[in-house]
C-alpha positions, -999 to 999 in steps of 0.1 A, spaced: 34 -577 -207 35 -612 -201 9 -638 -208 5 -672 -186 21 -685 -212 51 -668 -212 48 -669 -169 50 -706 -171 80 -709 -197 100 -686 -176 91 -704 -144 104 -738 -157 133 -725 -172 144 -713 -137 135 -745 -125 155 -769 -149 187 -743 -147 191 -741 -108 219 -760 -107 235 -747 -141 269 -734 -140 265 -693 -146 300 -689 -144 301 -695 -178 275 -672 -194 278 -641 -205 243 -619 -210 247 -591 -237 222 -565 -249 222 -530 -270 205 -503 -265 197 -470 -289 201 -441 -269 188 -405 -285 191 -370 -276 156 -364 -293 123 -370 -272 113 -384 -305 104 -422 -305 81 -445 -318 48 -444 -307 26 -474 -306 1 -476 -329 -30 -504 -339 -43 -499 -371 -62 -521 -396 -43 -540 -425 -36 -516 -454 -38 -484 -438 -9 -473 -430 -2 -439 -453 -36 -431 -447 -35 -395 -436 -45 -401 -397 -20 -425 -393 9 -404 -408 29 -389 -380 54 -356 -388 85 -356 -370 114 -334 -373 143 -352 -371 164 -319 -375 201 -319 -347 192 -355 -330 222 -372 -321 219 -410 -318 241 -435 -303 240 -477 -302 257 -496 -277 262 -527 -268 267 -540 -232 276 -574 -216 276 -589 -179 292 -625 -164 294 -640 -129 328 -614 -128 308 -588 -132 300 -560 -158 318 -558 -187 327 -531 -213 299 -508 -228 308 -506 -265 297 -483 -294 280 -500 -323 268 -485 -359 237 -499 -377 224 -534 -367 247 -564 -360 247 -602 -366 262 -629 -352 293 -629 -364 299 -595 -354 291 -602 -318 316 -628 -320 342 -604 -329 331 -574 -299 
């Protein structure tokens, strides 16, 4: 959820890049996607509790099938939708 804070930041970076040329940016993201309806759940607890009995959640992780991929868009349109294993840096970005 957004704060004012964060309202206001967006709101003048959308202001001072009206004008920008887009044609030159490319957006990426990745995304996890799982065949398990197993997730992380959110969870508050206090400081140095967290193998304490009631905060300890079971999950069988037995047949799940997961995939990473990582996807891009430009001013031309969507691009390719790629797979990905375990996390990436930079410099392999770059290289997709």
């Amino acid at each position: 959820m957004l704060n004012e804070d964060h309202w206001v930041a967006r709101v003048n970076f959308a202001q001072q890049n009206l004008n920008r040329d887009w044609s030159r940016v490319i957006f990426l993201d990745e995304k996890t996607f799982s065949s398990s309806q197993d997730s992380k759940l959110p969870l508050w607890r206090l400081d140095n509790t967290r193998y304490e009995p009631n905060h300890v959640l079971y999950m069988q992780r037995s047949g799940r099938i997961s995939v990473r991929v990582l996807g891009w868009i430009s001013s031309d349109g969507p691009g390719e939708l790629v797979q990905i294993g375990g996390r990436m840096n930079g410099a392999q970005y770059v290289r997709r």
